[in-house]
TORRO-225747 format. One record per atom (N, C-alpha, C, CB): residue number from 1; residue in one letter; x, y, z. Coordinates in steps of 0.001 Angstrom, whole numbers. Glycine has a CB too. Example, Ala and Ser with C-alpha at 12.3 -4.5 7.8 and 13.67 -1.06 7.14 Angstrom:
BEGIN
node seq 1; type a; px 13190; py -5690; pz 7800
node seq 1; type a; px 12300; py -4500; pz 7800
node seq 1; type a; px 13200; py -3300; pz 7800
node seq 1; type a; px 11308; py -4473; pz 9046
node seq 2; type s; px 12850; py -2250; pz 7080
node seq 2; type s; px 13670; py -1060; pz 7140
node seq 2; type s; px 12900; py 30; pz 7870
node seq 2; type s; px 14084; py -598; pz 5725
//
This chain:
BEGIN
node seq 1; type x; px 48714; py 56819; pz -140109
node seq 1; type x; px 48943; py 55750; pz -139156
node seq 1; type x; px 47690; py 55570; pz -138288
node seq 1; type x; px 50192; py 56052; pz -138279
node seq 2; type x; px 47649; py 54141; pz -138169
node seq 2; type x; px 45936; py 53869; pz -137581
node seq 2; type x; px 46550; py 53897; pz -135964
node seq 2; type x; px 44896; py 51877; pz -138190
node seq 3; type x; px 45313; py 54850; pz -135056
node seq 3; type x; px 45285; py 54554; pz -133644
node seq 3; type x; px 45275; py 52712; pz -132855
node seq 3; type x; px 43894; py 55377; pz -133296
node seq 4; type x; px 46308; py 53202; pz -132149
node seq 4; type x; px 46618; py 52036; pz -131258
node seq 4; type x; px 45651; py 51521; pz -129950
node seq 4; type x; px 47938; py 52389; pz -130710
node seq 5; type x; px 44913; py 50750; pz -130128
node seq 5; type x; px 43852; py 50157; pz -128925
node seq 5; type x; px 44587; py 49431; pz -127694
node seq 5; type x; px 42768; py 48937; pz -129611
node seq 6; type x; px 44975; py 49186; pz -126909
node seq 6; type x; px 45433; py 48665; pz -125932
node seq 6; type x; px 44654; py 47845; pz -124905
node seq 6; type x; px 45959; py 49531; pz -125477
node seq 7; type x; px 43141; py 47873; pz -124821
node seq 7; type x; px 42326; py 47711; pz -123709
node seq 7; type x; px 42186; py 46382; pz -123007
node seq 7; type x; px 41145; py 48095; pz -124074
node seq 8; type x; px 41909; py 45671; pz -124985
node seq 8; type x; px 41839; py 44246; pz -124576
node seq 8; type x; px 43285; py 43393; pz -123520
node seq 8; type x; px 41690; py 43511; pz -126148
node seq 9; type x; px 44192; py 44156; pz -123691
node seq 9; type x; px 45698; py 43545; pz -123440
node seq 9; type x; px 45812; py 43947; pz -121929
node seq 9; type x; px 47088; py 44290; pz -124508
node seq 10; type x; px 45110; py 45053; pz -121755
node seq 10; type x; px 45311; py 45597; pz -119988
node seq 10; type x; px 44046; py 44772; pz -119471
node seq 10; type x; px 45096; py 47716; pz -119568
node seq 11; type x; px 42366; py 44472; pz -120036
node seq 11; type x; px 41830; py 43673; pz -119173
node seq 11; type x; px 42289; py 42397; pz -119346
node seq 11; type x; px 40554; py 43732; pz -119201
node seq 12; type x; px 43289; py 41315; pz -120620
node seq 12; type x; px 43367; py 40046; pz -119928
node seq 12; type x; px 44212; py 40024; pz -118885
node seq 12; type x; px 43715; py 39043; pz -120722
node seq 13; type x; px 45345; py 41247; pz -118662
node seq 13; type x; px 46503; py 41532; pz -117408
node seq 13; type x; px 45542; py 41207; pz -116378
node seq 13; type x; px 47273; py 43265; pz -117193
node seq 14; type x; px 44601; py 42259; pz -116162
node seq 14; type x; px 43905; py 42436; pz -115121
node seq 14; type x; px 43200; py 41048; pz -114749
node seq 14; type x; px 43011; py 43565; pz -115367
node seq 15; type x; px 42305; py 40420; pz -115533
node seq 15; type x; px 41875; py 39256; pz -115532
node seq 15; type x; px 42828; py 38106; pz -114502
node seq 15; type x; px 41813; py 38958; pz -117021
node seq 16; type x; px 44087; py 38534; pz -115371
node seq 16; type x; px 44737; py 36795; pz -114890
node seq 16; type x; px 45224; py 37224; pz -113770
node seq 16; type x; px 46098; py 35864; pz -115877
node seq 17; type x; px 45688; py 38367; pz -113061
node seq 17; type x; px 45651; py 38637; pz -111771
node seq 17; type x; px 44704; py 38266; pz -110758
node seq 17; type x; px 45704; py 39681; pz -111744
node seq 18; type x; px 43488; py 38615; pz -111193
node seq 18; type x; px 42391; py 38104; pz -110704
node seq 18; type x; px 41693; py 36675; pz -109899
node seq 18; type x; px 41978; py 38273; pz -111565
node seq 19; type x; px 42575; py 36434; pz -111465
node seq 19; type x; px 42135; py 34770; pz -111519
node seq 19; type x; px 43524; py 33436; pz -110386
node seq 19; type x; px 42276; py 34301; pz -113850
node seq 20; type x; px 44279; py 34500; pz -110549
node seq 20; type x; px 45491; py 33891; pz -109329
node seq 20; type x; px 44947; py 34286; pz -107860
node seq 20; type x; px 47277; py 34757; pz -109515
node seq 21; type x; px 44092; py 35600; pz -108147
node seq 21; type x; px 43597; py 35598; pz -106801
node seq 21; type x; px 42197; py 34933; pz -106248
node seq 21; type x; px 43552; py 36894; pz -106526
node seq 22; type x; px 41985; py 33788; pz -106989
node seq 22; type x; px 40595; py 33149; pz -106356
node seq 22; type x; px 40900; py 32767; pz -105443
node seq 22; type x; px 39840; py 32140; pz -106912
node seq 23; type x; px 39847; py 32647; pz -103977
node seq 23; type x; px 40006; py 31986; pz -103206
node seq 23; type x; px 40957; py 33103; pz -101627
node seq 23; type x; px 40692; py 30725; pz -104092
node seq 24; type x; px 41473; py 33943; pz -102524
node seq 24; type x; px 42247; py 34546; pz -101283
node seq 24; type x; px 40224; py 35575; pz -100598
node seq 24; type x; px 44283; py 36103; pz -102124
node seq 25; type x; px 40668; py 35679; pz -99335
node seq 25; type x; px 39785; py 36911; pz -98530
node seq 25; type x; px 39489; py 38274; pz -98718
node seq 25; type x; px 40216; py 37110; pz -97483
node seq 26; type x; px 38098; py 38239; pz -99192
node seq 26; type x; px 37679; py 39737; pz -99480
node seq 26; type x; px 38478; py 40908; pz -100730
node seq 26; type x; px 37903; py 40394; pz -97984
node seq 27; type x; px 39000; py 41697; pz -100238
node seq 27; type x; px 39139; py 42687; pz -101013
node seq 27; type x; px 40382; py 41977; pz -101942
node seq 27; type x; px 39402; py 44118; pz -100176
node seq 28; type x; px 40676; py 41276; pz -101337
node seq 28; type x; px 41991; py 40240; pz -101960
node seq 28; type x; px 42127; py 39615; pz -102995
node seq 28; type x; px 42267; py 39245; pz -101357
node seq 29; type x; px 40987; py 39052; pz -103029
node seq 29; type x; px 40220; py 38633; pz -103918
node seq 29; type x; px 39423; py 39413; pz -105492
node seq 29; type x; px 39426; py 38264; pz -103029
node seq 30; type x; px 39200; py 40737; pz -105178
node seq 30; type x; px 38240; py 41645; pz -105716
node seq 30; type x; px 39034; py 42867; pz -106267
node seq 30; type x; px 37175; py 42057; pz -104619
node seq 31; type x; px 39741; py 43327; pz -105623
node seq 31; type x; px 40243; py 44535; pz -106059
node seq 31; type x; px 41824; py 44533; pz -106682
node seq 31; type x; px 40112; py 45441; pz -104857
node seq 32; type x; px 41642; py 44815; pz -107940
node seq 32; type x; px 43106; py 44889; pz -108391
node seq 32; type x; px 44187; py 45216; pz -108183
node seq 32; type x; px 43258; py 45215; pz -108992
node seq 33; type x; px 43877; py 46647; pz -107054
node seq 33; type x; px 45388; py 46534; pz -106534
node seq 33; type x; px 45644; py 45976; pz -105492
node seq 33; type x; px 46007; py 47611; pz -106327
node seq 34; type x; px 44683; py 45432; pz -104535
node seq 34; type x; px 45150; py 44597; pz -103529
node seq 34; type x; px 45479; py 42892; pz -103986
node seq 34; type x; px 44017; py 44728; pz -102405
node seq 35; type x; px 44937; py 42943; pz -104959
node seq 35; type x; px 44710; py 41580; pz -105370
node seq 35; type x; px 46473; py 41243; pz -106016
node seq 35; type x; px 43196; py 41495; pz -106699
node seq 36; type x; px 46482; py 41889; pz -106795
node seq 36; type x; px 48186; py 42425; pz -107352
node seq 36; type x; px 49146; py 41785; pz -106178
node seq 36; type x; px 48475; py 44554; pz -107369
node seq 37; type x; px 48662; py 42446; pz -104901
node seq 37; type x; px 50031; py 42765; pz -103962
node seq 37; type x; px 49827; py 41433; pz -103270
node seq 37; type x; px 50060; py 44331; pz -102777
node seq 38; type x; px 48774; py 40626; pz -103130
node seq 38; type x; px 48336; py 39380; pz -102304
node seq 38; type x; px 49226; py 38460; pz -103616
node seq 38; type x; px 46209; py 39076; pz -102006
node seq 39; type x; px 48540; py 38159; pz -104602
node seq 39; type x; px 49685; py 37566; pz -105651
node seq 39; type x; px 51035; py 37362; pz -105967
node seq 39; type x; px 49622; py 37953; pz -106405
node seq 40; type x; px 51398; py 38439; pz -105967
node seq 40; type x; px 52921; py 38629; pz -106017
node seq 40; type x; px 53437; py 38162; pz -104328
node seq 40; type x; px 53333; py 40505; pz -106487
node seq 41; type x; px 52694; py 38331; pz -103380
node seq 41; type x; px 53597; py 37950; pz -102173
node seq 41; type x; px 53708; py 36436; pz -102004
node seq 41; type x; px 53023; py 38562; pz -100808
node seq 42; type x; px 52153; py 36334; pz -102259
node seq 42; type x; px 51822; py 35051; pz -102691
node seq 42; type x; px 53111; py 34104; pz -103369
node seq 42; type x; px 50669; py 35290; pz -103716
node seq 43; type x; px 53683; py 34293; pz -104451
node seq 43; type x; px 54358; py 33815; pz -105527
node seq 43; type x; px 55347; py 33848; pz -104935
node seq 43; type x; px 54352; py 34378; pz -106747
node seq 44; type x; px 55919; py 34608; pz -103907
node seq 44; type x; px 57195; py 34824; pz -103552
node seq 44; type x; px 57568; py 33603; pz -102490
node seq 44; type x; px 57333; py 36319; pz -102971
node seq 45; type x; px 56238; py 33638; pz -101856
node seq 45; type x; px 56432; py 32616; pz -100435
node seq 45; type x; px 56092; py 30842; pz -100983
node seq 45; type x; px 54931; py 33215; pz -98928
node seq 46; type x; px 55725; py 31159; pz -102418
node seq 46; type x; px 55660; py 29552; pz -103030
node seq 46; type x; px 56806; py 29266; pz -103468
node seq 46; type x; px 54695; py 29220; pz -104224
node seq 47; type x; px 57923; py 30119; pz -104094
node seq 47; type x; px 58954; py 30167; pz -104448
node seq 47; type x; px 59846; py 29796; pz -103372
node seq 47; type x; px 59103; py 31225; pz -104984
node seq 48; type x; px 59890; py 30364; pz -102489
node seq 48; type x; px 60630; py 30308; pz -101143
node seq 48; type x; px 60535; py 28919; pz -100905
node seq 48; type x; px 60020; py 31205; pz -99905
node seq 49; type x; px 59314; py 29037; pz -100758
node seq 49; type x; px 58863; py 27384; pz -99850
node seq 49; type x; px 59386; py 25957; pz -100420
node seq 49; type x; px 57019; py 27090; pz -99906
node seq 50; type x; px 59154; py 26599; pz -101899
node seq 50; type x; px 59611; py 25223; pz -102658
node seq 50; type x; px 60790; py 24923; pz -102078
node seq 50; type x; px 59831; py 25278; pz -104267
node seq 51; type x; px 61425; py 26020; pz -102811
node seq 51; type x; px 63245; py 25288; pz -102025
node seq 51; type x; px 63623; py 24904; pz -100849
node seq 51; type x; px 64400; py 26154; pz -101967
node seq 52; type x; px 62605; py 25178; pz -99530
node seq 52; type x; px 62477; py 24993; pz -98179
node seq 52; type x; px 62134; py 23095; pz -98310
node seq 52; type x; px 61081; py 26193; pz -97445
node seq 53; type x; px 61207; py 23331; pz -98918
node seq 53; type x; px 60578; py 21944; pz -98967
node seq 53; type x; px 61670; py 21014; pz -99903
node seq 53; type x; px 58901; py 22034; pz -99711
node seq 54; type x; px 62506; py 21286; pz -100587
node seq 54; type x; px 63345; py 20312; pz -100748
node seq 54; type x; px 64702; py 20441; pz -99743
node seq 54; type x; px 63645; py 20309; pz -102217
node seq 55; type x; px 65447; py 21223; pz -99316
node seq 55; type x; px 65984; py 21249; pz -98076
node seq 55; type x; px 65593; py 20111; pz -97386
node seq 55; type x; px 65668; py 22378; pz -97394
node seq 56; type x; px 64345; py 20502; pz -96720
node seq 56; type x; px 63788; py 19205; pz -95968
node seq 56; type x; px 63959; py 17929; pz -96071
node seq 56; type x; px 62741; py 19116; pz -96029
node seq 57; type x; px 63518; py 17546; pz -97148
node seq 57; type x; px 63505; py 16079; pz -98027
node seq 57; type x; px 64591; py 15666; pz -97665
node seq 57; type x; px 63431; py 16023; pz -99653
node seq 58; type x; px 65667; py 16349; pz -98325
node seq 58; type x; px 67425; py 15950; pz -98680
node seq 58; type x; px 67732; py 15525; pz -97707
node seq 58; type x; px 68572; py 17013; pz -99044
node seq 59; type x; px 67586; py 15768; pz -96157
node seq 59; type x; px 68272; py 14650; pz -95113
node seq 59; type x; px 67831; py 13185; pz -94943
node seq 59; type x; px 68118; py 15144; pz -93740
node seq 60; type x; px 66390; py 13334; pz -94938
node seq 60; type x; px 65383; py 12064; pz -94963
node seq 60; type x; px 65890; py 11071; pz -96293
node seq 60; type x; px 63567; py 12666; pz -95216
node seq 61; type x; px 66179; py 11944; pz -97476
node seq 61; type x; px 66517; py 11255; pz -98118
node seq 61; type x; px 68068; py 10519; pz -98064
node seq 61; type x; px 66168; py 11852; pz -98990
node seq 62; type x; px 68955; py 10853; pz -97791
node seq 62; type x; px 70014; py 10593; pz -97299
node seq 62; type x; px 70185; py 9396; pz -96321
node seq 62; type x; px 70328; py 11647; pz -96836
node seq 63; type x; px 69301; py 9454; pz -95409
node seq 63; type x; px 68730; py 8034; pz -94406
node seq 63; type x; px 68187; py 7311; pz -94556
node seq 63; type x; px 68151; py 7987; pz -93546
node seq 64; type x; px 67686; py 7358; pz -96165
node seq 64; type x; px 67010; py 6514; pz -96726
node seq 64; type x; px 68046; py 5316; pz -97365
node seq 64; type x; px 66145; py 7273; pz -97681
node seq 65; type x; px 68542; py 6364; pz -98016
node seq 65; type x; px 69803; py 5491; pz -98960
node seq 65; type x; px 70648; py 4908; pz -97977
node seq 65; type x; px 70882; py 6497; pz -100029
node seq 66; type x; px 71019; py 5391; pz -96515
node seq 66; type x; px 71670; py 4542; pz -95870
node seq 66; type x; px 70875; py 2989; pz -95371
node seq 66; type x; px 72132; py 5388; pz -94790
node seq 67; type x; px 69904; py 3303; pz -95436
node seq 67; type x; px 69101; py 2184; pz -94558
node seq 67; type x; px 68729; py 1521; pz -96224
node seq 67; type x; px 67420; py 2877; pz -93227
node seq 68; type x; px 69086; py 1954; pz -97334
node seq 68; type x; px 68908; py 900; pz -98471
node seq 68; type x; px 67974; py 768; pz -98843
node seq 68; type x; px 69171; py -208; pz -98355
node seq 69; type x; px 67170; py 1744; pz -98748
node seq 69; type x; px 65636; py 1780; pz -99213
node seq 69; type x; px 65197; py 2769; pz -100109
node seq 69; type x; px 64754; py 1948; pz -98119
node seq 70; type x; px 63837; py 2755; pz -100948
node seq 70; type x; px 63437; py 3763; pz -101138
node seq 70; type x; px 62678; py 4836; pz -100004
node seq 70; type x; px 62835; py 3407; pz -102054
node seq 71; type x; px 62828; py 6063; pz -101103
node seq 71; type x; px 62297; py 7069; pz -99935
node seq 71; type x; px 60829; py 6860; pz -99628
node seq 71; type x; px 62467; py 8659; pz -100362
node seq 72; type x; px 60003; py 6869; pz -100290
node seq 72; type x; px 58272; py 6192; pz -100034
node seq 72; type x; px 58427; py 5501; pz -99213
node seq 72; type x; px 57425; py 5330; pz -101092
node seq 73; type x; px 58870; py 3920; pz -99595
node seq 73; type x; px 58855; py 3009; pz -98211
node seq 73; type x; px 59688; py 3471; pz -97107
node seq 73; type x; px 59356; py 1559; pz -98461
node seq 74; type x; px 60457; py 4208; pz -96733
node seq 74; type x; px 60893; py 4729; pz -95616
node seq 74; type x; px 60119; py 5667; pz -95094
node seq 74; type x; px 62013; py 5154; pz -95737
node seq 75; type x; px 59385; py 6334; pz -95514
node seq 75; type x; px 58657; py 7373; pz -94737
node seq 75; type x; px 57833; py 7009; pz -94281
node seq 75; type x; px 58249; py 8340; pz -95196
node seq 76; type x; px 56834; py 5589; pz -95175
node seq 76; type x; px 55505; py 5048; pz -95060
node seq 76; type x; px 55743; py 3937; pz -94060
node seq 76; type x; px 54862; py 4551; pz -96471
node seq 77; type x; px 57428; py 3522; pz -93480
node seq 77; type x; px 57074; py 1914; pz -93022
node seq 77; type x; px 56815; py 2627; pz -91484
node seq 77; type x; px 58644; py 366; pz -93205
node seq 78; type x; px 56722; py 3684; pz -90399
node seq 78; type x; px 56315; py 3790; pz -89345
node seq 78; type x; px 54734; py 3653; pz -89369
node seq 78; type x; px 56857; py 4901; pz -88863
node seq 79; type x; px 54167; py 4245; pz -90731
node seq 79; type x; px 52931; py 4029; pz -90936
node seq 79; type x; px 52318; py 2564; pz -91119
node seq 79; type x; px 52714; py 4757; pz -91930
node seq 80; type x; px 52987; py 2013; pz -91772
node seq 80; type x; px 52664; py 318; pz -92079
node seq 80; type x; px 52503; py -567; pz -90109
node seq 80; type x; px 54672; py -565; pz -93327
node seq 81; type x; px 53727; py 231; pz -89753
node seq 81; type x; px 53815; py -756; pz -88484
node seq 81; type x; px 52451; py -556; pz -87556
node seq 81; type x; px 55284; py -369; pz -87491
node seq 82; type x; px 52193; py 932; pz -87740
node seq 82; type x; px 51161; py 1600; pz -86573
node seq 82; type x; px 49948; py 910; pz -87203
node seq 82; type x; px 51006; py 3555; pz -86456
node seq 83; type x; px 49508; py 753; pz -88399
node seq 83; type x; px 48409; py 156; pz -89090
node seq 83; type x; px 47977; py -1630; pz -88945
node seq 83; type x; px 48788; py 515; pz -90554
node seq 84; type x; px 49287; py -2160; pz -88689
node seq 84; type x; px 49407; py -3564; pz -88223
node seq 84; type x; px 48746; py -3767; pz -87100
node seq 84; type x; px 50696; py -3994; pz -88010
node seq 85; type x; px 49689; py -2733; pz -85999
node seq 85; type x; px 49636; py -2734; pz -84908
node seq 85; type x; px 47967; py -2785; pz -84063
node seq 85; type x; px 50475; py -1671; pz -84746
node seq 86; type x; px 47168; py -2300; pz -85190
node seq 86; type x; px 45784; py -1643; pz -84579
node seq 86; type x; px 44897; py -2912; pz -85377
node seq 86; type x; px 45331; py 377; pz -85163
node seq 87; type x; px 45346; py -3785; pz -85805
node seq 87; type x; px 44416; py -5014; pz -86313
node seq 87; type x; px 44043; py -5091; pz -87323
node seq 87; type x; px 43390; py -5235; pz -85831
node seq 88; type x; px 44697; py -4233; pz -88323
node seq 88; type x; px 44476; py -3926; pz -89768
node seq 88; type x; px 44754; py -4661; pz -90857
node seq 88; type x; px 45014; py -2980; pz -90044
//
């Protein structure tokens, strides 16, 4: 039975950890096990957020449909008015 190599499979792990961590600060960025733990918290609070961020929406949207509109033009018409308003 031929020996089993593993290396290539632990540096692309390592790699794509890495590569989720561009952009974060210093060692965060650089070192695999901090980089690991910035990622994963990372992922957790995008996860979170998402569903936060539709929470949000869902009332706005709701006042939308009452007022018979779409949601774009309801969010955008305080913007339309303020843009008028200034000689635009």
């Amino acid at each position: 039975m031929s020996r089993i190599k593993r290396g290539i499979n632990a540096r692309k792990k390592r790699r794509k950890i890495l590569k989720l961590a561009k952009g974060f600060f210093g060692a965060r960025s650089r070192l695999l096990r901090t980089a690991t733990e910035a990622v994963n918290k990372a992922m957790k609070y995008a996860f979170r957020d998402r569903r936060a961020r539709k929470r949000e929406i869902s009332p706005t949207l709701d006042c939308a449909h009452q007022c018979s509109c779409q949601y774009q033009q309801y969010i955008l018409q305080p913007l339309n008015l303020q843009y008028e308003e200034n000689g635009h």
